[in-house]
Each structure stands twice: as structure tokens, then as C-alpha cells.
C-alpha positions in Angstrom: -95.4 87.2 278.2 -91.8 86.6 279.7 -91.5 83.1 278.2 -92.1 85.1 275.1 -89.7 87.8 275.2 -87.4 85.0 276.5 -88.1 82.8 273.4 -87.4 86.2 271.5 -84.1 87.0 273.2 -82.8 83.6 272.5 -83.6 83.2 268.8 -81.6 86.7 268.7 -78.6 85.3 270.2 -79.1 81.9 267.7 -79.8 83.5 264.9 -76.6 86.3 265.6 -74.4 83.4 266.1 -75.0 81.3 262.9 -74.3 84.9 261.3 -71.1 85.1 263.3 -70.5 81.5 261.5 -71.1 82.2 258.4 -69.3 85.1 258.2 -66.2 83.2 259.2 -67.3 80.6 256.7 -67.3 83.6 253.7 -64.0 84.6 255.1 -62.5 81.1 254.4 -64.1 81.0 251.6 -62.8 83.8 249.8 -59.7 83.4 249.2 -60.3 80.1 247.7 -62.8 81.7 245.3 -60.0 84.5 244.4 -62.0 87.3 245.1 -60.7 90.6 246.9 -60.9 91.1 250.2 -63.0 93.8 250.2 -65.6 90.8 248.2 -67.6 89.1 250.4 -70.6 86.3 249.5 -72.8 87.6 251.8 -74.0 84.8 253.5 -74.3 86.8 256.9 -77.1 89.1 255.5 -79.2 85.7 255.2 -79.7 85.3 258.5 -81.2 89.1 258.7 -83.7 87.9 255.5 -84.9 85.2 257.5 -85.4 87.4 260.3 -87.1 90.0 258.7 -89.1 87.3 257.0 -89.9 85.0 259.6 -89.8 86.8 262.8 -89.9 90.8 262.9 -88.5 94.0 262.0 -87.0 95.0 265.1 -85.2 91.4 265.5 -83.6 92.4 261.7 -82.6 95.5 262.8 -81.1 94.2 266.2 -78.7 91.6 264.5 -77.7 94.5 261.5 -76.8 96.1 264.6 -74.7 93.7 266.1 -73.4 92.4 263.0 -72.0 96.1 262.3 -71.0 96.0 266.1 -69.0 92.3 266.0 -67.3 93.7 262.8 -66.0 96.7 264.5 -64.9 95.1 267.7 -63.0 92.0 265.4 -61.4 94.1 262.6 -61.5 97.9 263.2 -64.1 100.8 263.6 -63.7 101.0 259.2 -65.1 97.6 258.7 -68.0 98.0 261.9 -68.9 101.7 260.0 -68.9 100.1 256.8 -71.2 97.0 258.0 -73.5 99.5 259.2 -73.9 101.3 256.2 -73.9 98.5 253.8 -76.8 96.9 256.7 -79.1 99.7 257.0 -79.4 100.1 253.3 -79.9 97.2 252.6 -82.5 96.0 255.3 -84.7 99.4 253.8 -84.4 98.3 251.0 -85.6 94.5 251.9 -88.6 96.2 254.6 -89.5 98.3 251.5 -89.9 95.5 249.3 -92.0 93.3 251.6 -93.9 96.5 252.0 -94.9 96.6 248.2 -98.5 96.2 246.9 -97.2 92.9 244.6 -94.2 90.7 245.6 -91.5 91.3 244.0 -90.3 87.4 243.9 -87.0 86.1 245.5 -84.7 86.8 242.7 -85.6 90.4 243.3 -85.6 90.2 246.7 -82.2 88.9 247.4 -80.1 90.3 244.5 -81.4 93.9 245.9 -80.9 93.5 249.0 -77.1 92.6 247.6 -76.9 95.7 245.5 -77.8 97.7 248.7 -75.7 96.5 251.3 -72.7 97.5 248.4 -74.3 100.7 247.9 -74.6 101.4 251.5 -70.8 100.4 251.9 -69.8 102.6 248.8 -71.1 105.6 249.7 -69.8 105.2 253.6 -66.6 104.4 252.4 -66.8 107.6 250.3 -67.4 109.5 253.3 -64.7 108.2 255.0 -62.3 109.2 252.0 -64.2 112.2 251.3 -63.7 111.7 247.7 -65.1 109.7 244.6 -62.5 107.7 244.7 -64.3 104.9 246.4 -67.2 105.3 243.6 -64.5 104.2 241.1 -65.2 100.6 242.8 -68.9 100.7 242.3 -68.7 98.5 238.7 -67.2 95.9 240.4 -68.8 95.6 243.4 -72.5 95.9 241.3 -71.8 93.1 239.4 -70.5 91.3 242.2 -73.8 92.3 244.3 -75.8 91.1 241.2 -73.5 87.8 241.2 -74.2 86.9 245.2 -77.4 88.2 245.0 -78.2 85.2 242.9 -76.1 83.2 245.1 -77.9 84.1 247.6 -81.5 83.4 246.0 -80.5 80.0 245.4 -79.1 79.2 249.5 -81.7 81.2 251.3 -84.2 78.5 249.6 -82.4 76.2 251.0 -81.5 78.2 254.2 -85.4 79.2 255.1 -86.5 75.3 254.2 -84.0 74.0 256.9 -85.1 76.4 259.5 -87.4 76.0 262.5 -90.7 76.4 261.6 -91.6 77.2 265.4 -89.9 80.7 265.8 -91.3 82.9 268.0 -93.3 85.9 266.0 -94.9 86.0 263.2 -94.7 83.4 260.2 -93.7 84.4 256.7 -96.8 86.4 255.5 -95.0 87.4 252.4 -94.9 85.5 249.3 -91.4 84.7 249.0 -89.8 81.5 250.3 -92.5 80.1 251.5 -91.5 76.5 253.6 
């Protein structure tokens, strides 16, 4: 039982650091690609997919938590309020899908849990600005969610394939990305 919770503990902390990278990577990244700053790829939120996929609910929810928590402590309590929202709408969204009678197939999967997280961080920055101004953004960002969504689809194939297929919990019972 300990070994377990140990095993569990650690693939947290793994699993919270390679989003830690590759959320430094995406900030590098950006600029290059000429987006805003505000326009992210995402590649962060993988690392909770493959969580909720191949491991469990709660270790999702743990590293939304701390990625909302590293983004407030490194760059302001706007950017860790706006993690969190963009986070917990979009793992809902992701539980709710696995959740569905038929699979709704990776494409869906990914490009919605994309659309959500900018959802999420739309209407929290519109509660912080208590006006519609921050709606006026929501075209852009939509089809940018729609644009890294697919992104997305294509690396967490690659991703989930390259990843231990010894992680403590349960293995992917859903029918998406399958290793």
C-alpha cells in the first residue's frame, strides 16, 4: 500500500515537472511562431490528458492544480487565476468525454479539451474585467483552440506512445490513444 502511494506521489512530481518543461518550451516557442502572448500551444495540458488517461482523475486534477499554482507563483495571481479557470474547464470537459457512452475519437478529444481551457480563461478573464470586453477576444482564441487542438492530437500520439507503460493506476481503458 505505501510503495503504492509512493509510486503515485512520484509520477505526480514527474509528470508536474515535464509540464513545468514544456511550458517553458511553448514560452520559447512562441515568439518564434509570432503568436501573442496571451497564445499559448498548449503543450502543458498534455501531460494532464495522459494523466487523466493513463493514471486517475484525482492525479489530473492535482497537477491542474499545481499548474494553476506554478503560474501564479512565476508570473502573477492574473496568470495563476486564469490557469485555473482555463484547467478546470477544460479537464470537465475531458472527464466528461471519457465518461460518454461512445468515444468520441482523439481529434475530438484534444481539440475540446483546447476550446475549453480558452473558454475557461475567457470567461475568468471577463470576471476580472467585469466587462465583455474580454469576449471580444473569443474569435481568436477559438480558432486558435481549434488550431492547437489539432496540434495537440497529432503530439499526444506521439507523447502517450513514448510514455511508461508501467504507471502506477489504471491503464488506458478508454479508446483513444491506445499504446
Amino acid at each position: 500500500m505505501r510503495s503504492q502511494k509512493s509510486r503515485e506521489v512520484a509520477w505526480t512530481g514527474m509528470l508536474f515537472a515535464l509540464a513545468i518543461a514544456l511550458s517553458f518550451l511553448e514560452s520559447a516557442i512562441t515568439p518564434l511562431l509570432g503568436l501573442m502572448p496571451a497564445m499559448k500551444l498548449g503543450l502543458s495540458n498534455l501531460v494532464v490528458m495522459y494523466a487523466l488517461l493513463f493514471l486517475n482523475t484525482r492525479t489530473a486534477a492535482e497537477l491542474v492544480l499545481l499548474k494553476a499554482l506554478f503560474a501564479m507563483l512565476t508570473r502573477g495571481p492574473t496568470a495563476g487565476f486564469l490557469s485555473l479557470c482555463g484547467g478546470v474547464l477544460s479537464f470537465l470537459v475531458l472527464w466528461g468525454l471519457l465518461h460518454l457512452p461512445a468515444s468520441p475519437g482523439e481529434f475530438i478529444f484534444t481539440v475540446s479539451g483546447a476550446l475549453a481551457h480558452n473558454i475557461g480563461q475567457l470567461l475568468g478573464a471577463s470576471v476580472l474585467l467585469s466587462s465583455a470586453m474580454a469576449l471580444g477576444y473569443a474569435p481568436v482564441l477559438l480558432v486558435a483552440g481549434l488550431c492547437v487542438g489539432a496540434l495537440s492530437c497529432v503530439l499526444s500520439k506521439a507523447l502517450f506512445a513514448a510514455m511508461p507503460k508501467n504507471a502506477p493506476g489504471r491503464v488506458n481503458q478508454y479508446k483513444l490513444f491506445k499504446k
